[in-house]
N, C-alpha and C positions, 0 to 999 in steps of 0.2 A: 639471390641471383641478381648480379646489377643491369640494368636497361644499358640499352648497346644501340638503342634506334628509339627514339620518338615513337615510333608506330608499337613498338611492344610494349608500352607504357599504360598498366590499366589503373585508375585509380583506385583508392578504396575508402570503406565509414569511414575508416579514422582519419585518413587525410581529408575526406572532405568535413566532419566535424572539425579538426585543425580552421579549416579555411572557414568556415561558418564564424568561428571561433576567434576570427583574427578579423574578421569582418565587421566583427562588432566592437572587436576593440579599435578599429580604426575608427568608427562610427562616433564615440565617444571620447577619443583622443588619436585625430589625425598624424600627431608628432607619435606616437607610443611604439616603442619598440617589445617582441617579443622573443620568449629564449623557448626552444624545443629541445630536449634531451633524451637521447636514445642509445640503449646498448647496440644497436646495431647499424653498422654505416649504412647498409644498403638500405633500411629504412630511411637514416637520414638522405641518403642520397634522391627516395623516389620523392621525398617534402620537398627538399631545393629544387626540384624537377618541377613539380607540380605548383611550386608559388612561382616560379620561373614563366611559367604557361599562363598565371594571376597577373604578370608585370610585379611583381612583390622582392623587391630585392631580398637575397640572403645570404650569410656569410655559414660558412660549414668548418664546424673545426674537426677533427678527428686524430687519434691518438698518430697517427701514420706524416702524420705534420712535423715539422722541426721549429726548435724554440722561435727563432727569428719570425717564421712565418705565422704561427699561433699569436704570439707580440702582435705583429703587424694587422692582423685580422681582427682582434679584441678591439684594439685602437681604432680601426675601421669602423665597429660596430658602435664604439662608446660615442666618437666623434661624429657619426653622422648622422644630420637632422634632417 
């Protein structure tokens, strides 16, 4: 089910391991980027939710994308320091 409001937004373990997770690797390398992979959007969508809420930028791809934009968004992720 995907979040439709901020207030219905509950986290859970595995997102906040994620974030523990990503914590540490910024700790050790503040440039380092990191890739999440999920069979399921809504999954991804409550991660981008929730680094969103960290200040954590992220970029979301999803099969529902079109080439141009999938292109543009990889380029986004390779290129940005």
């Amino acid at each position: 089910q995907r979040i439709t409001s901020v207030d219905d937004f509950r986290s859970s373990t595995k997102i906040e391991g994620l974030m523990e997770e990503l914590e540490l690797l910024h700790e050790e390398d503040p440039s380092a980027k990191g890739i999440v992979f999920s069979q399921f959007v809504s999954m991804l969508d409550l991660i981008e939710h929730r680094l969103k809420l960290a200040g954590i930028r992220a970029v979301k791809l999803d099969g529902r994308m079109s080439f141009d934009n999938r292109d543009r968004f990889i380029s986004s992720f390779c290129d940005d320091e």
